[in-house]
MMTF fields as JSON, N, C-alpha, C and O atoms, coordinates in Angstrom:
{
  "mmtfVersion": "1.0.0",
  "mmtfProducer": "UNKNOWN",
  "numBonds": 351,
  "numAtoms": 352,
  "numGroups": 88,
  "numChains": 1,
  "numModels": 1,
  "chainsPerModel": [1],
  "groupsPerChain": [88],
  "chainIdList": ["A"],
  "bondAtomList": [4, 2, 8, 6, 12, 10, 16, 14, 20, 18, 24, 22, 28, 26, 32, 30, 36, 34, 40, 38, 44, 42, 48, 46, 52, 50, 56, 54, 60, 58, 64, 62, 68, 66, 72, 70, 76, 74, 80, 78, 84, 82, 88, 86, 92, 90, 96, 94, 100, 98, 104, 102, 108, 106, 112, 110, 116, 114, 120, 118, 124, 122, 128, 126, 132, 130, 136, 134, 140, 138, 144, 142, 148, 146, 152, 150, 156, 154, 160, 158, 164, 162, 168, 166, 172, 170, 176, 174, 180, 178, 184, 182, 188, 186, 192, 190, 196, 194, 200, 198, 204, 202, 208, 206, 212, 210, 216, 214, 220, 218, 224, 222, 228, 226, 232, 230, 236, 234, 240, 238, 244, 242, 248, 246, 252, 250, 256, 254, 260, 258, 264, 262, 268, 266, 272, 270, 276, 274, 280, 278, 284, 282, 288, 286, 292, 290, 296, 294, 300, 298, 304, 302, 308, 306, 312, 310, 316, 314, 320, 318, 324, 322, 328, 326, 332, 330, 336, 334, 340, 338, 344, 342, 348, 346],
  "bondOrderList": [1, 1, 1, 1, 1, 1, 1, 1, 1, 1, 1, 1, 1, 1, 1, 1, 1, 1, 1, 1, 1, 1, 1, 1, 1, 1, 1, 1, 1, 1, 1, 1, 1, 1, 1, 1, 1, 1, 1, 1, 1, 1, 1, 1, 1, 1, 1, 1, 1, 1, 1, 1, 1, 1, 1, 1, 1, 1, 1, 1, 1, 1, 1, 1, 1, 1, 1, 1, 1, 1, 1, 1, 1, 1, 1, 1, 1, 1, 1, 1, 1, 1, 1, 1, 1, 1, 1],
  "groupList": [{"groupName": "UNK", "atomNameList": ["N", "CA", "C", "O"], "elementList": ["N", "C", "C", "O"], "formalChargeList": [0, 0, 0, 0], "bondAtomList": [1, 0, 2, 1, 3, 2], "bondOrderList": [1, 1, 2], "singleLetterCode": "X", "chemCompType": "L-PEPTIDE LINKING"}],
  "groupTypeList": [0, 0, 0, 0, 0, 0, 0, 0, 0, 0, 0, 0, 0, 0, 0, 0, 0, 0, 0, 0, 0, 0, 0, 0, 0, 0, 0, 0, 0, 0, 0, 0, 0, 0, 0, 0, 0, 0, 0, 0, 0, 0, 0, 0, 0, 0, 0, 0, 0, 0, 0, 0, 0, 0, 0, 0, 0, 0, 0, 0, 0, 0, 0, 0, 0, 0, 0, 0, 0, 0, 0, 0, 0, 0, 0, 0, 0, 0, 0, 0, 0, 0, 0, 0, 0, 0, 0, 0],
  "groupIdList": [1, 2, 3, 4, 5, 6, 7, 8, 9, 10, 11, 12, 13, 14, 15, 16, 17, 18, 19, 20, 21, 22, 23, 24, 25, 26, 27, 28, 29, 30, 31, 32, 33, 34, 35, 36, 37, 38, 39, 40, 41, 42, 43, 44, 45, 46, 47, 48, 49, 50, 51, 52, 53, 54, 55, 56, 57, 58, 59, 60, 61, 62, 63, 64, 65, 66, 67, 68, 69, 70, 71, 72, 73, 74, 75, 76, 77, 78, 79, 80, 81, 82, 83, 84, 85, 86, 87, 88],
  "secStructList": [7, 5, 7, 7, 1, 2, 2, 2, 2, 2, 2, 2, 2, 1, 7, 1, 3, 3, 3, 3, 3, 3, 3, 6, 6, 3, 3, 3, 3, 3, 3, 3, 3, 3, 3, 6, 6, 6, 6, 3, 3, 3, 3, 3, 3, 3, 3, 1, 1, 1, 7, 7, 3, 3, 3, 3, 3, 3, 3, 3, 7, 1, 1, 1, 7, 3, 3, 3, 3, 3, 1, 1, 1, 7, 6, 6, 2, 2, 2, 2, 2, 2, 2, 2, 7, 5, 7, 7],
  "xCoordList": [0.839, 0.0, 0.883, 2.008, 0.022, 1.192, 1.054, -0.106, 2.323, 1.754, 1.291, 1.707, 0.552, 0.34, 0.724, 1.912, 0.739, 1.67, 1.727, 2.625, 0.869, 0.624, 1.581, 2.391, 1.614, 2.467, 3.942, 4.887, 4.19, 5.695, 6.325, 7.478, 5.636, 6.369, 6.57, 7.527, 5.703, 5.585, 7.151, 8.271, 6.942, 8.009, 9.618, 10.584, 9.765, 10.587, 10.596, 11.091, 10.223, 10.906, 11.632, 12.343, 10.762, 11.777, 13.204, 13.547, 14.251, 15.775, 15.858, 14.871, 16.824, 17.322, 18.506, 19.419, 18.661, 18.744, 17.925, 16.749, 18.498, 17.889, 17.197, 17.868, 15.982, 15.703, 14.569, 14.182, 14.241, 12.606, 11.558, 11.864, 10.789, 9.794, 7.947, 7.692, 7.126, 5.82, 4.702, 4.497, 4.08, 2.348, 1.548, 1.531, 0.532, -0.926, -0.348, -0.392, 0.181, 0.218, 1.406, 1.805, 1.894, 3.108, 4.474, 4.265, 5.666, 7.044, 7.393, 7.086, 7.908, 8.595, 9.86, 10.571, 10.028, 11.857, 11.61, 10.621, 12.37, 11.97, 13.81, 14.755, 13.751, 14.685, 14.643, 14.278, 14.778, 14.844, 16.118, 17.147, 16.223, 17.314, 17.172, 16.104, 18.276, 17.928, 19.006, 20.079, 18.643, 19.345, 19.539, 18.463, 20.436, 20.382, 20.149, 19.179, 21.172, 21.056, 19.669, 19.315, 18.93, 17.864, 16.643, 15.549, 16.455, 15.712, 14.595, 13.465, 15.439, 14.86, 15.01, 16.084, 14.054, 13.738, 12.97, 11.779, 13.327, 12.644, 12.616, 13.643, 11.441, 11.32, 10.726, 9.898, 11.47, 10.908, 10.76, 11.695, 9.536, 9.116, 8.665, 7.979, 9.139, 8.734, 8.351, 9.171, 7.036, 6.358, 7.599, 8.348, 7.588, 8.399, 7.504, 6.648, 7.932, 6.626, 5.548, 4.744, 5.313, 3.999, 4.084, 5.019, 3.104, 3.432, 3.343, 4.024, 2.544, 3.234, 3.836, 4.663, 4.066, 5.241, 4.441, 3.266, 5.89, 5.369, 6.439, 7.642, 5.741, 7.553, 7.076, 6.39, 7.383, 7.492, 8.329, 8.912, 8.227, 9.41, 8.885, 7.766, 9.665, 8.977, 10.113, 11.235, 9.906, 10.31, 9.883, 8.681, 10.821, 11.018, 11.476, 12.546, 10.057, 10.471, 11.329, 11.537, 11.726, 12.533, 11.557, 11.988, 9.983, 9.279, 8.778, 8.252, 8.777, 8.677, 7.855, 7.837, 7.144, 6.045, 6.664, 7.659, 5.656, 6.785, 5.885, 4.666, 6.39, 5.35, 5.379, 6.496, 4.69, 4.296, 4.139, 2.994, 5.094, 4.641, 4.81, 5.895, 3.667, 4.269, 4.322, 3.85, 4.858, 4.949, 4.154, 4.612, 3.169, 2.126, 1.373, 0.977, 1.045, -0.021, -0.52, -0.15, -1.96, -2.773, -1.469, -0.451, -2.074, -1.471, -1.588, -0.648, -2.988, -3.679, -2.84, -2.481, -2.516, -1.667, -0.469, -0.161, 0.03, 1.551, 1.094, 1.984, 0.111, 0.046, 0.145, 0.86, -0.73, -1.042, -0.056, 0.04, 0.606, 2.162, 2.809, 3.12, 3.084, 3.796, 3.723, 4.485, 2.334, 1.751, 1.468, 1.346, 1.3, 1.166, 2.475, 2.743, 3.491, 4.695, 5.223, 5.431, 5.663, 6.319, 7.613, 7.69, 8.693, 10.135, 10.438, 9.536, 11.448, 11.991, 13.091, 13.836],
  "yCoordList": [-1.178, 0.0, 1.24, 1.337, 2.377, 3.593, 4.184, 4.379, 4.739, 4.997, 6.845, 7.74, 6.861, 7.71, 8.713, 8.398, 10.412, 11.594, 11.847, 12.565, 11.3, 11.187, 10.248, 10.671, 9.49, 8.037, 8.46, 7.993, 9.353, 9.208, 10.374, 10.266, 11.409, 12.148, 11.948, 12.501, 11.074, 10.942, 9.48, 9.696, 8.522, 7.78, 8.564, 8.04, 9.365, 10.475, 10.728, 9.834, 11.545, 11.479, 10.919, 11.202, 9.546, 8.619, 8.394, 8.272, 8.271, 8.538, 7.136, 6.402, 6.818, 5.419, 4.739, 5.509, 3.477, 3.014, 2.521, 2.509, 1.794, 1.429, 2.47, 3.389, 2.132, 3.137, 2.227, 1.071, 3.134, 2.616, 3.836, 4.963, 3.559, 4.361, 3.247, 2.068, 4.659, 4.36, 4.23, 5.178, 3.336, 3.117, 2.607, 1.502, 3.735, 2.779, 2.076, 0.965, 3.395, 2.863, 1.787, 1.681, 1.06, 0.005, 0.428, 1.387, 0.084, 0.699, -0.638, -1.83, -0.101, -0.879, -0.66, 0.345, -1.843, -1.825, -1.455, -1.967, -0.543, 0.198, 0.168, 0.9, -0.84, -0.428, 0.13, -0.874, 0.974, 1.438, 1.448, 1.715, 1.28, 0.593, 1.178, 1.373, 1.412, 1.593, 0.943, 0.686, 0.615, 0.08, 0.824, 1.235, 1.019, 0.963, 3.091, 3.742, 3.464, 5.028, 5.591, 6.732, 4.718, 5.367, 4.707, 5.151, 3.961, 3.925, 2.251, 1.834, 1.882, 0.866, 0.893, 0.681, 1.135, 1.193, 0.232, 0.027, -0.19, -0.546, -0.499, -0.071, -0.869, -0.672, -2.399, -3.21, -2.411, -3.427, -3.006, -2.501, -3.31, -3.041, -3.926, -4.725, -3.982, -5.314, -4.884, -4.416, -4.962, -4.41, -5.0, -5.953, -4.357, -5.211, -5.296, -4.515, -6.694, -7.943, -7.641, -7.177, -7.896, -8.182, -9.128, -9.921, -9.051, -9.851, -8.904, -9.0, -7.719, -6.864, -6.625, -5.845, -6.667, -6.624, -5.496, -5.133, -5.034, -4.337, -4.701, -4.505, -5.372, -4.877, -4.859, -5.808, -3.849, -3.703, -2.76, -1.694, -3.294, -2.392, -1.359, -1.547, -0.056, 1.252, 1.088, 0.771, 1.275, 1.434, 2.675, 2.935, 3.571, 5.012, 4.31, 3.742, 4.496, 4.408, 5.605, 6.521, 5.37, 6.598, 7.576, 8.622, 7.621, 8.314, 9.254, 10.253, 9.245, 9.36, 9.032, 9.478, 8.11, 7.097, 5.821, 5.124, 5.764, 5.515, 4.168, 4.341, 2.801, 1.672, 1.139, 1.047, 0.869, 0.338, -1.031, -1.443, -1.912, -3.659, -4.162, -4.344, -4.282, -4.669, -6.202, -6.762, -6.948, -7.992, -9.247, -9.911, -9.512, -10.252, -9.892, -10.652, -8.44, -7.741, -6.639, -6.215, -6.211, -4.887, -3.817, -3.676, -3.005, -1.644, -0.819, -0.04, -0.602, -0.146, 0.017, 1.016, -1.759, -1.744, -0.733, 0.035, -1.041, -0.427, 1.167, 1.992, 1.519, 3.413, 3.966, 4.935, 3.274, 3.674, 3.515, 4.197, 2.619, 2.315, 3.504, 4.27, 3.86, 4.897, 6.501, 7.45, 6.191, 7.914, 8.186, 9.329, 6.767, 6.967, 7.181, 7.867, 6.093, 6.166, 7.228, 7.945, 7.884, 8.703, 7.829, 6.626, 8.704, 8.12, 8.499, 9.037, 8.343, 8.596, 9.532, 10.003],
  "zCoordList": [0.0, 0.0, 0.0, 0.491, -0.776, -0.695, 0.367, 0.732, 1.344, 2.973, 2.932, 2.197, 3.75, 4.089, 4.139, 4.214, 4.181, 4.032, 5.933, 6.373, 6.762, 8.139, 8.638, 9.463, 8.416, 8.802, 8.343, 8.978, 7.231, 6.899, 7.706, 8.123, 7.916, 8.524, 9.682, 10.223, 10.415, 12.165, 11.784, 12.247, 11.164, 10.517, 10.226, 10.781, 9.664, 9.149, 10.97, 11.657, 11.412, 12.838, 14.032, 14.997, 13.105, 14.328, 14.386, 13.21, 15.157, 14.937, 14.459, 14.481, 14.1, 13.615, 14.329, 14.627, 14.652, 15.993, 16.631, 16.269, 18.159, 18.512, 20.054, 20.524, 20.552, 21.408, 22.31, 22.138, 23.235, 23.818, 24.056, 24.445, 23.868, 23.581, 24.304, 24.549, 24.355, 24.907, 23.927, 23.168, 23.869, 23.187, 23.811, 24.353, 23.744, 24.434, 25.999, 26.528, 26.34, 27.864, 28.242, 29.402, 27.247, 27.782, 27.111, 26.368, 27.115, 27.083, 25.654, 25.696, 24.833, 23.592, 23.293, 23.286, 23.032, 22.315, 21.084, 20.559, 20.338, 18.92, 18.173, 18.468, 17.282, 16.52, 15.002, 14.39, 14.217, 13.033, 12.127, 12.748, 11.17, 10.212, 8.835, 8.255, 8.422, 6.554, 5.891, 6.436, 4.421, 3.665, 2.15, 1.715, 1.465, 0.122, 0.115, -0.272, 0.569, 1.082, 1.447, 1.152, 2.097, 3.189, 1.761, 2.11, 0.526, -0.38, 0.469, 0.214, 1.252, 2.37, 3.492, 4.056, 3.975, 5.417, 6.731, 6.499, 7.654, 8.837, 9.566, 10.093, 10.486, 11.807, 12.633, 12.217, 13.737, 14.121, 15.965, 16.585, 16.533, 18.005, 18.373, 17.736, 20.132, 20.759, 21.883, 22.672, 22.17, 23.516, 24.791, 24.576, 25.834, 26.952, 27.916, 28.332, 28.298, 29.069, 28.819, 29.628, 27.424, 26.633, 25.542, 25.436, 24.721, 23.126, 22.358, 21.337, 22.524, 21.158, 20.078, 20.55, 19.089, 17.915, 17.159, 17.114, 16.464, 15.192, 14.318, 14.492, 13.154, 12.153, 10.685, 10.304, 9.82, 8.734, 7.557, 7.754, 6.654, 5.763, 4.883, 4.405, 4.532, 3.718, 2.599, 2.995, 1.271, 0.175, -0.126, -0.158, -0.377, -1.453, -2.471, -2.688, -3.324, -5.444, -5.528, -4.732, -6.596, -7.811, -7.761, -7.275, -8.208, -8.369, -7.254, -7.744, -6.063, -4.928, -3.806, -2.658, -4.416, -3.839, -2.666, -2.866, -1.289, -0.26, -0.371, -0.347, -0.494, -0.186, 1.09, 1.599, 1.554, 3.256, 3.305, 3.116, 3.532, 3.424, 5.249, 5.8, 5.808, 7.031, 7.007, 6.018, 8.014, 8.082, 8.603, 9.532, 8.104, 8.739, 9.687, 10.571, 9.572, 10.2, 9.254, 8.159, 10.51, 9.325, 9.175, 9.852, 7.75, 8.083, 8.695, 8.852, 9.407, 10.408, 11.559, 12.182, 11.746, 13.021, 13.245, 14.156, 12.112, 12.038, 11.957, 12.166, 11.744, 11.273, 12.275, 12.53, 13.103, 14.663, 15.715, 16.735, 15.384, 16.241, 15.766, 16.678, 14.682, 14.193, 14.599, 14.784, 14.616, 14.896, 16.128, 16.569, 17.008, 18.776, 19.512, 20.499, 18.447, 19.88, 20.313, 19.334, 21.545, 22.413, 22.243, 22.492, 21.741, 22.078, 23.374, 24.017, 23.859, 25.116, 24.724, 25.583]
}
């Protein structure tokens, strides 16, 4: 799906690295990563002492279209992880 202009910038903020950060009330391990001069991107989060996860990958085309593939979850999930978390 093409992501959102909401989702990329709150995305676009997050530092890259690893960090912890807050959603919906519980504390997550948040790491972010790029590949291929920033043209691949991810993020992967792991609630702590929970089951939680988030993980999926963003592709910047040539054209400037950002694609959103998460990983065996909604995109929903992941938008809202994105646009809720509080870093630390």
């Amino acid at each position: 799906m093409t992501a959102p202009e909401p989702f990329l910038r709150a995305f676009d903020a997050l530092p890259l690295g690893g960090y912890g950060g807050t959603y919906a009330g519980a504390r997550w391990r948040i790491t972010k990563s790029q590949m291929s001069n920033g043209r691949s991107q991810k993020l992967e989060a792991e609630e702590l002492g929970g089951q939680g996860y988030i993980s999926f990958n963003l592709y910047r085309l040539a054209g400037g279209e950002a694609l959103l593939k998460p990983c065996e979850m909604l995109a929903e999930t992941v938008i809202a992880f994105v646009e809720g978390v509080v870093v630390d």
